[in-house]
C-alpha positions in Angstrom: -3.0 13.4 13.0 -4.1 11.0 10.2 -4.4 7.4 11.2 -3.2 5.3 8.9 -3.7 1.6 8.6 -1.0 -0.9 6.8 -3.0 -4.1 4.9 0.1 -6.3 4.9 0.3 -9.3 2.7 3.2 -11.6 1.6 2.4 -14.9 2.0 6.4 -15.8 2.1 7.7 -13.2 4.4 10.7 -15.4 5.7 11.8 -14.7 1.9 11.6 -11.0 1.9 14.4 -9.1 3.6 12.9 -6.2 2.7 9.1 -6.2 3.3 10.0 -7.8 6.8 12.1 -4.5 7.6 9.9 -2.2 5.6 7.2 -3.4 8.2 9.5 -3.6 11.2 10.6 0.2 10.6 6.7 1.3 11.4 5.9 -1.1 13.8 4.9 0.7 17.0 4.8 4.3 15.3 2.0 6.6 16.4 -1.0 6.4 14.0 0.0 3.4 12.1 -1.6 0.0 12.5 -0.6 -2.7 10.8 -2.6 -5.7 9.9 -0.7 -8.7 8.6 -3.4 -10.7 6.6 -1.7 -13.9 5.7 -0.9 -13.9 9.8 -4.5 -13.1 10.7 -6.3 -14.8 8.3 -4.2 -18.1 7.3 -7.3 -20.0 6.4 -8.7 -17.1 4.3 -11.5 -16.9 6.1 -11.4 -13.1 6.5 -13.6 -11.3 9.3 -15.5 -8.7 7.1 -17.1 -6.9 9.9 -13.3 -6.8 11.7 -12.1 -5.2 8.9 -14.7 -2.8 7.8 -14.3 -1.3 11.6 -10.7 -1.2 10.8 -11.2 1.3 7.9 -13.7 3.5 9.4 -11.2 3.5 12.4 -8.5 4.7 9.5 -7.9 8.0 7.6 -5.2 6.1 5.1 -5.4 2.9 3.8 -2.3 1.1 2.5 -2.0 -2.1 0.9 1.3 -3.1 0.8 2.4 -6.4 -0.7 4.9 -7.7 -3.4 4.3 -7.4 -7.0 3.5 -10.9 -7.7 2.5 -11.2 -12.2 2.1 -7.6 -12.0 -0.6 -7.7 -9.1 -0.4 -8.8 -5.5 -1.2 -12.2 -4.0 -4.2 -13.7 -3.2 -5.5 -12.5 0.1 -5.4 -9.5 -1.4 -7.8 -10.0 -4.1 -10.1 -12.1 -1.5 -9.7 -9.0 1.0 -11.3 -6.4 -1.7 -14.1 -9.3 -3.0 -15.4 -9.1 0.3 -14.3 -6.4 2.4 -15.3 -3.2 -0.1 -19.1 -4.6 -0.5 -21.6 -3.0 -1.9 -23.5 -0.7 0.7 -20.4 0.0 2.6 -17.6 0.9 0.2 -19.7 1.8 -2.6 -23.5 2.2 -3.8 -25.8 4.9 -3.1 -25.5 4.0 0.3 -21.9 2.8 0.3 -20.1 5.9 1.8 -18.3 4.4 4.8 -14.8 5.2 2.7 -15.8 8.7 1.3 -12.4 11.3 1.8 -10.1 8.9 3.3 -7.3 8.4 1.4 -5.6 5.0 -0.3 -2.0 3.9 -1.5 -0.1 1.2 -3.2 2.9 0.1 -1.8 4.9 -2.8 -3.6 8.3 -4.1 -4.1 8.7 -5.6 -7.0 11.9 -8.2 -8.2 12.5 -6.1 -11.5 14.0 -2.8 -11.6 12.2 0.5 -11.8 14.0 1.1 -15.5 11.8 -1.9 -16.9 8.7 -0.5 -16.4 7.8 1.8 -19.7 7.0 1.4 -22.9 10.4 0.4 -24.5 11.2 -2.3 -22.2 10.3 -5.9 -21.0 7.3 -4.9 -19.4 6.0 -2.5 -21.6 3.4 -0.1 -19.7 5.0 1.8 -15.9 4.2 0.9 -12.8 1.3 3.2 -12.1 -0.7 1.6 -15.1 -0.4 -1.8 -13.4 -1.9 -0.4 -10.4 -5.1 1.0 -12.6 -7.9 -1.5 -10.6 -6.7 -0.1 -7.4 -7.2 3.3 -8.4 -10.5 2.7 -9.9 -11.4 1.1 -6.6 -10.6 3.9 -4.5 -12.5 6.5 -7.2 -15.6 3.7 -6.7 -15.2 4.2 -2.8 -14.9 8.0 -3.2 -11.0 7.6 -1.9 -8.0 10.0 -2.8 -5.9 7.4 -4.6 -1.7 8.8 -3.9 0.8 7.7 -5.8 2.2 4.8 -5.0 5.3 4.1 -2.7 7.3 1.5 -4.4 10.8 -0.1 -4.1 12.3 -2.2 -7.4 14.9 -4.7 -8.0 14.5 -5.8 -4.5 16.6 -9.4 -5.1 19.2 -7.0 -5.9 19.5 -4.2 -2.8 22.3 -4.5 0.0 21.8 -4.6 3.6 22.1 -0.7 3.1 19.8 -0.1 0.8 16.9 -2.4 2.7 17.6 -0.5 5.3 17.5 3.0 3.9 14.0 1.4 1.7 12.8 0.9 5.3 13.4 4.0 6.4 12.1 5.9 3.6 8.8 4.7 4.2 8.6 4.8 8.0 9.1 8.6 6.9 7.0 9.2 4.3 4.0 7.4 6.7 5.4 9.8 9.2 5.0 12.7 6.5 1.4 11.1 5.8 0.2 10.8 9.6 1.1 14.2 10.1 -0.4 15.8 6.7 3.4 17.6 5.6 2.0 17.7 2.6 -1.3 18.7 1.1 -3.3 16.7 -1.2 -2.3 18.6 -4.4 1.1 18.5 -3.6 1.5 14.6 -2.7 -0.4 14.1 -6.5 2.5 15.8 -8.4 4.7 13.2 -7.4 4.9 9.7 -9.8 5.8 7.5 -6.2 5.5 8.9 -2.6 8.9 7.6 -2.1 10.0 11.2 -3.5 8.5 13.0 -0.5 11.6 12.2 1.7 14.9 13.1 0.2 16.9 12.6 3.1 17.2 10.1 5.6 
Protein backbone atom coordinates (compact mmCIF):
# COMPACT_ATOMS: atom_id res chain seq x y z
CA UNK A 1 0.00 0.00 0.00
CA UNK A 2 1.33 3.45 -1.09
CA UNK A 3 1.05 6.18 1.53
CA UNK A 4 0.04 9.13 0.19
CA UNK A 5 0.23 12.53 1.77
CA UNK A 6 -2.36 15.62 0.76
CA UNK A 7 -0.40 19.25 0.98
CA UNK A 8 -3.67 21.20 1.38
CA UNK A 9 -3.75 24.91 0.78
CA UNK A 10 -6.65 27.40 0.33
CA UNK A 11 -6.26 30.12 2.35
CA UNK A 12 -10.21 30.85 1.97
CA UNK A 13 -11.64 27.49 2.50
CA UNK A 14 -15.08 28.83 3.99
CA UNK A 15 -15.44 29.90 0.20
CA UNK A 16 -14.86 26.68 -1.43
CA UNK A 17 -17.64 24.19 -1.40
CA UNK A 18 -15.75 22.10 -3.28
CA UNK A 19 -12.12 21.83 -1.95
CA UNK A 20 -13.78 21.57 1.69
CA UNK A 21 -15.67 18.30 0.37
CA UNK A 22 -12.90 17.20 -1.96
CA UNK A 23 -10.88 17.05 1.47
CA UNK A 24 -13.72 15.78 3.62
CA UNK A 25 -14.30 12.76 1.15
CA UNK A 26 -10.50 11.42 2.10
CA UNK A 27 -10.39 12.38 5.51
CA UNK A 28 -9.83 9.28 7.62
CA UNK A 29 -9.05 6.99 4.50
CA UNK A 30 -6.30 4.41 5.04
CA UNK A 31 -2.92 5.71 3.68
CA UNK A 32 -3.86 9.25 3.21
CA UNK A 33 -2.74 12.13 5.41
CA UNK A 34 -3.70 15.30 4.99
CA UNK A 35 -1.82 18.31 5.99
CA UNK A 36 -3.74 21.54 5.85
CA UNK A 37 -0.94 24.36 5.63
CA UNK A 38 -2.76 27.55 5.90
CA UNK A 39 -4.35 25.66 9.31
CA UNK A 40 -0.94 24.46 10.46
CA UNK A 41 1.07 27.17 9.60
CA UNK A 42 -1.16 30.53 9.83
CA UNK A 43 1.91 32.61 10.56
CA UNK A 44 3.91 31.10 7.70
CA UNK A 45 6.34 30.01 9.72
CA UNK A 46 6.61 26.57 8.30
CA UNK A 47 8.41 23.67 10.36
CA UNK A 48 10.91 22.36 7.70
CA UNK A 49 12.20 19.47 9.60
CA UNK A 50 8.21 18.54 10.28
CA UNK A 51 7.68 18.41 6.87
CA UNK A 52 10.68 16.80 5.39
CA UNK A 53 9.76 13.73 7.92
CA UNK A 54 6.34 13.99 6.38
CA UNK A 55 7.65 13.17 2.91
CA UNK A 56 10.03 10.51 3.61
CA UNK A 57 7.05 9.07 5.72
CA UNK A 58 5.09 9.39 2.18
CA UNK A 59 5.16 7.39 -1.15
CA UNK A 60 2.83 10.16 -3.02
CA UNK A 61 2.93 13.65 -2.63
CA UNK A 62 -0.05 15.83 -3.51
CA UNK A 63 -0.40 19.36 -3.55
CA UNK A 64 -3.73 20.32 -3.84
CA UNK A 65 -4.92 23.92 -3.86
CA UNK A 66 -6.95 26.34 -6.19
CA UNK A 67 -5.67 27.80 -9.27
CA UNK A 68 -5.18 31.15 -8.08
CA UNK A 69 -3.41 33.60 -11.64
CA UNK A 70 -2.68 30.29 -13.00
CA UNK A 71 -0.49 29.02 -9.96
CA UNK A 72 -1.52 28.32 -6.38
CA UNK A 73 -1.39 30.62 -3.31
CA UNK A 74 1.27 31.59 -1.32
CA UNK A 75 2.10 28.92 1.27
CA UNK A 76 2.61 27.07 -1.44
CA UNK A 77 5.33 28.74 -3.00
CA UNK A 78 6.87 29.42 0.65
CA UNK A 79 6.35 25.48 1.32
CA UNK A 80 8.72 24.47 -1.86
CA UNK A 81 11.35 27.60 -1.07
CA UNK A 82 12.08 25.94 1.98
CA UNK A 83 10.89 22.51 2.30
CA UNK A 84 12.62 20.93 -1.15
CA UNK A 85 16.32 22.34 -0.03
CA UNK A 86 19.18 21.60 -1.43
CA UNK A 87 20.78 18.42 0.15
CA UNK A 88 17.53 16.85 0.81
CA UNK A 89 15.23 17.21 -2.24
CA UNK A 90 17.97 17.69 -4.62
CA UNK A 91 21.95 17.96 -5.08
CA UNK A 92 24.36 15.28 -5.23
CA UNK A 93 23.26 14.44 -1.97
CA UNK A 94 19.67 15.48 -2.11
CA UNK A 95 17.99 11.96 -2.62
CA UNK A 96 15.44 11.90 0.24
CA UNK A 97 12.51 12.17 -2.67
CA UNK A 98 14.16 9.73 -5.29
CA UNK A 99 10.99 7.18 -6.77
CA UNK A 100 8.22 8.62 -4.85
CA UNK A 101 5.79 9.97 -6.84
CA UNK A 102 4.07 13.72 -7.10
CA UNK A 103 0.66 15.29 -8.39
CA UNK A 104 -1.17 18.37 -9.03
CA UNK A 105 -4.52 18.73 -7.94
CA UNK A 106 -6.45 22.08 -8.52
CA UNK A 107 -9.74 23.45 -9.08
CA UNK A 108 -9.75 26.16 -10.99
CA UNK A 109 -12.99 28.99 -11.58
CA UNK A 110 -12.78 28.72 -15.50
CA UNK A 111 -13.85 25.83 -17.37
CA UNK A 112 -11.71 22.98 -18.73
CA UNK A 113 -12.71 24.22 -22.55
CA UNK A 114 -10.65 27.52 -21.95
CA UNK A 115 -7.54 26.05 -21.48
CA UNK A 116 -5.82 25.59 -25.15
CA UNK A 117 -4.46 27.42 -27.59
CA UNK A 118 -7.64 29.06 -29.23
CA UNK A 119 -9.08 30.36 -26.11
CA UNK A 120 -8.81 32.99 -23.28
CA UNK A 121 -6.06 31.38 -21.69
CA UNK A 122 -4.17 30.24 -24.49
CA UNK A 123 -1.74 27.26 -23.43
CA UNK A 124 -3.74 23.75 -21.29
CA UNK A 125 -3.65 23.17 -18.08
CA UNK A 126 -0.68 20.82 -17.86
CA UNK A 127 1.58 23.67 -19.38
CA UNK A 128 0.65 25.86 -16.40
CA UNK A 129 1.76 23.18 -14.12
CA UNK A 130 5.41 23.03 -15.97
CA UNK A 131 7.48 24.27 -12.53
CA UNK A 132 5.94 21.52 -10.64
CA UNK A 133 6.91 19.03 -12.93
CA UNK A 134 10.32 20.28 -13.27
CA UNK A 135 10.46 20.13 -9.54
CA UNK A 136 9.62 16.73 -9.17
CA UNK A 137 12.24 15.66 -12.26
CA UNK A 138 14.84 17.89 -9.91
CA UNK A 139 13.86 15.62 -6.81
CA UNK A 140 13.96 12.47 -9.00
CA UNK A 141 9.93 12.21 -8.50
CA UNK A 142 7.39 10.52 -11.06
CA UNK A 143 5.41 13.66 -11.85
CA UNK A 144 1.29 11.97 -12.74
CA UNK A 145 -0.88 13.93 -14.40
CA UNK A 146 -2.69 16.04 -12.66
CA UNK A 147 -6.24 15.53 -11.04
CA UNK A 148 -8.16 18.64 -11.72
CA UNK A 149 -11.75 19.89 -11.50
CA UNK A 150 -12.90 23.27 -13.64
CA UNK A 151 -15.62 25.82 -13.61
CA UNK A 152 -15.98 25.15 -9.99
CA UNK A 153 -18.20 28.55 -9.32
CA UNK A 154 -20.45 26.80 -11.64
CA UNK A 155 -21.01 22.90 -10.31
CA UNK A 156 -24.28 21.82 -8.29
CA UNK A 157 -24.47 20.13 -5.06
CA UNK A 158 -24.20 17.01 -7.36
CA UNK A 159 -21.50 17.51 -9.10
CA UNK A 160 -19.29 18.68 -5.81
CA UNK A 161 -20.23 15.82 -4.56
CA UNK A 162 -19.48 13.32 -7.37
CA UNK A 163 -15.88 15.82 -7.81
CA UNK A 164 -15.32 14.56 -4.26
CA UNK A 165 -15.87 11.29 -4.82
CA UNK A 166 -13.88 10.96 -7.82
CA UNK A 167 -10.88 11.76 -6.14
CA UNK A 168 -11.34 9.90 -2.77
CA UNK A 169 -11.23 7.04 -5.61
CA UNK A 170 -8.66 7.73 -7.72
CA UNK A 171 -6.37 8.21 -4.14
CA UNK A 172 -7.97 4.92 -3.42
CA UNK A 173 -6.74 3.66 -6.96
CA UNK A 174 -3.23 5.45 -6.04
CA UNK A 175 -2.83 3.92 -2.45
CA UNK A 176 -3.45 0.60 -3.71
CA UNK A 177 -1.21 0.84 -7.10
CA UNK A 178 -4.52 -0.20 -9.69
CA UNK A 179 -2.60 1.07 -12.02
CA UNK A 180 1.05 0.97 -13.09
CA UNK A 181 3.23 3.77 -13.66
CA UNK A 182 2.98 3.66 -17.59
CA UNK A 183 -0.47 3.33 -17.48
CA UNK A 184 -1.42 6.35 -15.05
CA UNK A 185 1.04 8.56 -17.68
CA UNK A 186 -1.25 7.90 -20.76
CA UNK A 187 -3.83 9.81 -19.15
CA UNK A 188 -3.98 13.95 -19.62
CA UNK A 189 -5.70 14.17 -15.70
CA UNK A 190 -5.98 11.32 -13.18
CA UNK A 191 -9.48 12.16 -12.88
CA UNK A 192 -9.93 9.69 -15.99
CA UNK A 193 -8.87 6.65 -13.91
CA UNK A 194 -12.39 6.27 -12.28
CA UNK A 195 -15.19 6.18 -14.69
CA UNK A 196 -17.81 5.28 -12.35
CA UNK A 197 -18.76 6.34 -9.14
Amino acid sequence: MQKILVLFAHPLQHKSKLNVQMIRSIEGVEGITVNDLYNTYPDFFIDVKKEQELLMAHDIIIWHHPFYWFSAPAIIKEWFDLVLEYGFAFGSEGNALVGKSSMSVVTTGALKDVYNAENANRFELKDYLLPYQQSSLLCKMNYLPPFAVHGSHLLSNQQIERAAAVYKQVLIALRDEKFSLEEIQQFNYTNEMITTV
